[in-house]
PABA-651237 format. One record per residue: residue number from 1; residue in three letters; x, y, z of N, C-alpha, C in turn. Coordinates in steps of 0.2 Angstrom, whole numbers, plus 2048, in hexadecimal, padded with zeros to 3 digits. Layout:
BEGIN
R kefi lumdren n_xx n_yy n_zz ca_xx ca_yy ca_zz c_xx c_yy c_zz
R  NUM     ALA    X    Y    Z     X     Y     Z    X    Y    Z
...
//
This chain:
BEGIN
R kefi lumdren n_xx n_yy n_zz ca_xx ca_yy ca_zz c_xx c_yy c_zz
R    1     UNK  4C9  74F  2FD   4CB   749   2F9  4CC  743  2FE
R    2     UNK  4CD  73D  2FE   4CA   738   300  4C6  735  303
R    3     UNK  4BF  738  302   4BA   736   305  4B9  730  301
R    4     UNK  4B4  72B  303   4B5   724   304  4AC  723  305
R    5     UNK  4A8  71E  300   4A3   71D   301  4A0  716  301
R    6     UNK  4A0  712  307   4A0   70A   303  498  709  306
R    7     UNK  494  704  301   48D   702   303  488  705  306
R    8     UNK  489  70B  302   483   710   302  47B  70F  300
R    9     UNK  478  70E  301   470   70C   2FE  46E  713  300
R   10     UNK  46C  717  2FA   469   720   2F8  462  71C  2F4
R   11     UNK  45D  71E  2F7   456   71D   2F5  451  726  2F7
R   12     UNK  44F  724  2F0   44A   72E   2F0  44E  734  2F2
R   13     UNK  454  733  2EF   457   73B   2F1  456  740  2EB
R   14     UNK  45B  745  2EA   458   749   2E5  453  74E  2E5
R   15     UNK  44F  74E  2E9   447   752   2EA  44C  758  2EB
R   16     UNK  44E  75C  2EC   44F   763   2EF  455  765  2E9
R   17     UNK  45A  762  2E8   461   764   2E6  462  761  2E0
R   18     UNK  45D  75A  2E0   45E   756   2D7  464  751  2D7
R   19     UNK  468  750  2DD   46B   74B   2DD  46B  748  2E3
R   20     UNK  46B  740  2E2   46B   73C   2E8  472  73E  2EC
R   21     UNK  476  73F  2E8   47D   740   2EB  481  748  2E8
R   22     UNK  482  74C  2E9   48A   750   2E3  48E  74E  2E7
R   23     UNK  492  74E  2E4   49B   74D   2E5  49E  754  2E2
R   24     UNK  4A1  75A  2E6   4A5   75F   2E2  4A9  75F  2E6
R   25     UNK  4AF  760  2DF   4B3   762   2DF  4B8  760  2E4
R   26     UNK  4B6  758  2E4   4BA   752   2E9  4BC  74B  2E5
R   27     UNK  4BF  747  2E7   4C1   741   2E3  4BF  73C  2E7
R   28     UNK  4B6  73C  2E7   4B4   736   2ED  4B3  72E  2E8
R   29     UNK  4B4  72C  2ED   4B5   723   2EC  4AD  720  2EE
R   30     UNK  4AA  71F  2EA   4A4   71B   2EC  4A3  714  2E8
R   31     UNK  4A4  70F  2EF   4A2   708   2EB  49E  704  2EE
R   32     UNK  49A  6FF  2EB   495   6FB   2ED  490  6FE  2F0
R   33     UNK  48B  702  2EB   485   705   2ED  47F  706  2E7
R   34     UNK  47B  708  2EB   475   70A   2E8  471  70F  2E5
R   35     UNK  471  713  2E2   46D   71B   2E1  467  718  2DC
R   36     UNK  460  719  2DE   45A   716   2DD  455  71A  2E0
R   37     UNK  44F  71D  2DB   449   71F   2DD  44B  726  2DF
R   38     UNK  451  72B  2DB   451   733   2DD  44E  736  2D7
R   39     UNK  44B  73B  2D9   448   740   2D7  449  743  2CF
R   40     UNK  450  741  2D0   455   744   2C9  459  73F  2CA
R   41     UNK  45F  740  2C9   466   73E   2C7  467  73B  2CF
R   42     UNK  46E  734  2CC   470   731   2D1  474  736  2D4
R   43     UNK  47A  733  2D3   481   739   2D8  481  73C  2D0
R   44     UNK  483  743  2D4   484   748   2CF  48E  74B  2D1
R   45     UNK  493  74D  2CB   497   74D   2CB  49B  753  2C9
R   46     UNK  49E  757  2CD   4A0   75F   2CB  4A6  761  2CE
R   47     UNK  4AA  761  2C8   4B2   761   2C9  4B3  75B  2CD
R   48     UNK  4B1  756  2CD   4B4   750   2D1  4B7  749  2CB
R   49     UNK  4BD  745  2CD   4BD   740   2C9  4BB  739  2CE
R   50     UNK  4B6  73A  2D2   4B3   734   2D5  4B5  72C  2D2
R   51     UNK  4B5  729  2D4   4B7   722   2D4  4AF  71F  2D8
R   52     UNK  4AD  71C  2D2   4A4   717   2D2  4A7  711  2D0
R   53     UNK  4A7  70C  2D7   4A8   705   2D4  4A1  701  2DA
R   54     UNK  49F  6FD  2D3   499   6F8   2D5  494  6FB  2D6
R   55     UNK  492  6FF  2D4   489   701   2D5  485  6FF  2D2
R   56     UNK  47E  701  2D5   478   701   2D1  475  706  2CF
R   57     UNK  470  709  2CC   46F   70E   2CB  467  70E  2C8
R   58     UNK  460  70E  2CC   45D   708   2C8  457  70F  2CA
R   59     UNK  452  70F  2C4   44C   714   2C6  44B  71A  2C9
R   60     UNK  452  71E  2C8   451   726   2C8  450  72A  2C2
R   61     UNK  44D  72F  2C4   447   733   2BF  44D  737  2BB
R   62     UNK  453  738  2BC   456   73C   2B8  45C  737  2B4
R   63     UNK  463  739  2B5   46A   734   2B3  46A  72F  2B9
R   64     UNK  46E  728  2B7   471   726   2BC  476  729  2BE
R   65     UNK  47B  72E  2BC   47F   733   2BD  480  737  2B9
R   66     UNK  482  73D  2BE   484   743   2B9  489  746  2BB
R   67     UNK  48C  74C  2B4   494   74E   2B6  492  753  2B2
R   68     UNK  499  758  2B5   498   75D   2B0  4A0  75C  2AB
R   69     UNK  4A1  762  2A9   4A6   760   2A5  4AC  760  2A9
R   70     UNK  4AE  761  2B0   4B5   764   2B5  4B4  75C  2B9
R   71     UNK  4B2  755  2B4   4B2   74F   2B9  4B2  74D  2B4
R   72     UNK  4B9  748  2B7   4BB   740   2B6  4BA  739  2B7
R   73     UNK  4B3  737  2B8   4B3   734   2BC  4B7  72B  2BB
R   74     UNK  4B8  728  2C0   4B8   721   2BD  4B3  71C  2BF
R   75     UNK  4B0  719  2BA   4A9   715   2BB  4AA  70D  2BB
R   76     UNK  4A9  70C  2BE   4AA   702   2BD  4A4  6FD  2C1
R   77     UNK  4A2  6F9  2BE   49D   6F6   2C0  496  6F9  2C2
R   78     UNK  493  6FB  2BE   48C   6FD   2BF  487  6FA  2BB
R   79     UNK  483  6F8  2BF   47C   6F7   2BA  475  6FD  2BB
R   80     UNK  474  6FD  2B4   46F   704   2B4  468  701  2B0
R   81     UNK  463  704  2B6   45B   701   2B1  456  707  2B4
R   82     UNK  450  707  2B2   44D   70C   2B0  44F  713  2B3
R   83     UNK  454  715  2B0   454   71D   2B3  453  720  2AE
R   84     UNK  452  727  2AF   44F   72B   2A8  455  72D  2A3
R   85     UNK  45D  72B  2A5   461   72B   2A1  465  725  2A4
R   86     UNK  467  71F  29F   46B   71B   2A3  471  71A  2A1
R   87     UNK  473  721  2A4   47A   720   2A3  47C  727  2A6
R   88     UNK  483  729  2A3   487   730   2A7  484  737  2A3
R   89     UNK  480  73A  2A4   47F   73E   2A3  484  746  2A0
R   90     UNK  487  746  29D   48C   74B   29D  489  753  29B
R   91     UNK  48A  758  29F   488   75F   29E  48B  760  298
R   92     UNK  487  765  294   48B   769   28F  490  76D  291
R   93     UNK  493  770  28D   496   775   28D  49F  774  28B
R   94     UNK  4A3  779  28F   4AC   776   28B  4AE  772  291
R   95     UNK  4B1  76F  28E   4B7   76C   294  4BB  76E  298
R   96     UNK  4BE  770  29F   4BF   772   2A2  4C7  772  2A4
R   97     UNK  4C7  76A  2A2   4D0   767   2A3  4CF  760  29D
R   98     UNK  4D3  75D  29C   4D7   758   299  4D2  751  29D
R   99     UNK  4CB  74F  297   4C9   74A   299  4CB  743  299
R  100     UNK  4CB  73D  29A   4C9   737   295  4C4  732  298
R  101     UNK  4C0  732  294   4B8   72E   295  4BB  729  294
R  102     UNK  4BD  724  299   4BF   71B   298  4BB  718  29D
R  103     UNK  4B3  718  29A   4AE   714   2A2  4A8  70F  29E
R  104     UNK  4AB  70B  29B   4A7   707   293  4A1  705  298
R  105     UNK  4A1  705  2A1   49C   702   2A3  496  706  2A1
R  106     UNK  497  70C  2A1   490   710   2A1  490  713  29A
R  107     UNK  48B  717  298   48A   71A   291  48A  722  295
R  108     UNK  490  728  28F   48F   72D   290  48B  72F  28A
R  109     UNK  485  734  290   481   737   28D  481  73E  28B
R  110     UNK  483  740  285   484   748   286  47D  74B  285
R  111     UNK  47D  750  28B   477   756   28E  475  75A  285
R  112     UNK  47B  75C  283   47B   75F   27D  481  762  27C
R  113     UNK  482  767  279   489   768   274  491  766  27A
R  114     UNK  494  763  277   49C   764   27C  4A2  766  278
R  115     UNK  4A7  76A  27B   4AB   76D   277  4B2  76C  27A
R  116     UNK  4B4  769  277   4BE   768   278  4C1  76E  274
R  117     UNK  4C2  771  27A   4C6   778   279  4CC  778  276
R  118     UNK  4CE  77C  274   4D7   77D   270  4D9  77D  276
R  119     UNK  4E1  779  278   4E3   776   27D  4E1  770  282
R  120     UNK  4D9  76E  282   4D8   768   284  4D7  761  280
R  121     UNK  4D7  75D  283   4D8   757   282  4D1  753  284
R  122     UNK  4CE  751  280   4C7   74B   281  4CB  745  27E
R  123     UNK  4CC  73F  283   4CE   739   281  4C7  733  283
R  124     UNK  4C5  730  27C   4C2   72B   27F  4C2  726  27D
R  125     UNK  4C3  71F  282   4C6   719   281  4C4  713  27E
R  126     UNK  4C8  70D  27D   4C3   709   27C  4BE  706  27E
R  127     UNK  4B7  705  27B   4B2   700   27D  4AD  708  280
R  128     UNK  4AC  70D  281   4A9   712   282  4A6  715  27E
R  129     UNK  49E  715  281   498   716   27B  497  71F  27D
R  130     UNK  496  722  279   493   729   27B  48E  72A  275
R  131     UNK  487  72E  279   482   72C   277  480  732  278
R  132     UNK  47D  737  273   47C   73F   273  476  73F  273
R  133     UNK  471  745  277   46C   744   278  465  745  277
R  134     UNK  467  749  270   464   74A   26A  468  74C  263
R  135     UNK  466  74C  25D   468   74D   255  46D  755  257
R  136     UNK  46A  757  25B   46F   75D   25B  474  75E  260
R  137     UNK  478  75A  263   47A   759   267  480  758  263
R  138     UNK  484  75D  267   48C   75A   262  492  75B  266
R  139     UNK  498  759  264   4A0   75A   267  4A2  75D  261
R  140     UNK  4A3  763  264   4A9   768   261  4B0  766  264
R  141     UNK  4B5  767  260   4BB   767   262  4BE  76B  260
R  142     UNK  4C2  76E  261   4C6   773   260  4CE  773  265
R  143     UNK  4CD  76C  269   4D4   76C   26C  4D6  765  269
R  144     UNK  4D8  75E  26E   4D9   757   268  4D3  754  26B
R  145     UNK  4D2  750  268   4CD   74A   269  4D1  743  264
R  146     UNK  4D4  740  26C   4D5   73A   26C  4D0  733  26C
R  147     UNK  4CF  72F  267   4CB   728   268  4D0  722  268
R  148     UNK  4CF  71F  26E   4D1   717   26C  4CF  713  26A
R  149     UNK  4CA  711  268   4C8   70B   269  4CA  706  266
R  150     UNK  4C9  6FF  266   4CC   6F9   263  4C7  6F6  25E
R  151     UNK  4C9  6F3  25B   4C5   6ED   257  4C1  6E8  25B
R  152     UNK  4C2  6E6  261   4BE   6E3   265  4B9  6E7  268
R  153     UNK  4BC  6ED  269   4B8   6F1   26E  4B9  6FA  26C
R  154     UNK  4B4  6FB  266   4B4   702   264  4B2  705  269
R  155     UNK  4B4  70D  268   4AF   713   26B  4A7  713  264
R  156     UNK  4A5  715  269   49E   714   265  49A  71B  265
R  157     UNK  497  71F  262   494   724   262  48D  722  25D
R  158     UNK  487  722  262   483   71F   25E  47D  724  263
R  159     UNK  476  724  25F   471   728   261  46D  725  268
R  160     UNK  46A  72B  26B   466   728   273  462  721  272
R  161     UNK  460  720  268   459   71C   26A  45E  714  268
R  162     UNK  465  715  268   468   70F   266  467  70B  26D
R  163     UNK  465  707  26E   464   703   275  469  6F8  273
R  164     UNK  46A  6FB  26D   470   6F4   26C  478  6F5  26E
R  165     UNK  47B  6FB  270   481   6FD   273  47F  702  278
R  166     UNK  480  702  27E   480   704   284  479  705  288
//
């Protein structure tokens, strides 16, 4: 824990491993940077609650980021364009601790099925779009599933081809 990443420019990574960056099972801090032109995915995120402030994320062939379900990440100020997901890419599968998706900058995309087990908690906040990645793509819950959202700023669940929210 405290690794530290400021003004990083990552061009064409991803070719061997599929991500320009992982982060496991660490709590790194990356701000003011780039991830552009990787193979797959931007930073990838496993068991980590990374801290992303001010990036870009522009022309990688896979997510502009990806997580599994053991990351919390906090996301602020990104701008995302042509990557072949634009936005967080989320693994399937259960939750592994007590999530809350509160990152309205970016859109969570679910990989496919996710499941709030009996005793965990998915909280997700106001103004956060979550966006499944096909018709069969679902949340199961079975532990709580908490939403905030506001009148000014719903949580939104709406389909990949919706391009007027997120």
């Amino acid at each position: 824990s405290g690794n530290t990443i400021d003004h990083l420019q990552s061009y064409y990574g991803g070719y061997f491993y599929g991500h320009s960056l992982q982060a496991v099972d660490t709590d790194l801090s990356i701000s003011n940077s780039t991830f552009a032109q990787s193979d797959s995915d931007g930073p990838r995120l496993v068991g980590s609650d990374a801290v992303l402030t001010d990036h870009v994320f522009t022309d990688n062939a896979g997510a502009a980021v990806s997580m599994d379900l053991n990351s919390n990440p906090t996301i602020t100020g990104v701008t995302v364009a042509n990557n072949g997901i634009n936005g967080l890419q989320v693994d399937s599968g259960s939750l592994g601790k007590d999530l809350t998706w509160n990152d309205p900058d970016i859109v969570y995309w679910l990989d496919d099925d996710v499941v709030v087990p009996t005793g965990f908690t998915l909280q997700i906040d106001a103004g956060q779009v979550v966006k499944p990645a096909h018709a069969n793509a679902e949340l199961h819950v079975d532990g709580t599933l908490d939403i905030n959202g506001t009148a000014a700023d719903p949580v939104v669940f709406t389909s990949s081809r919706d391009d007027t929210r997120g």
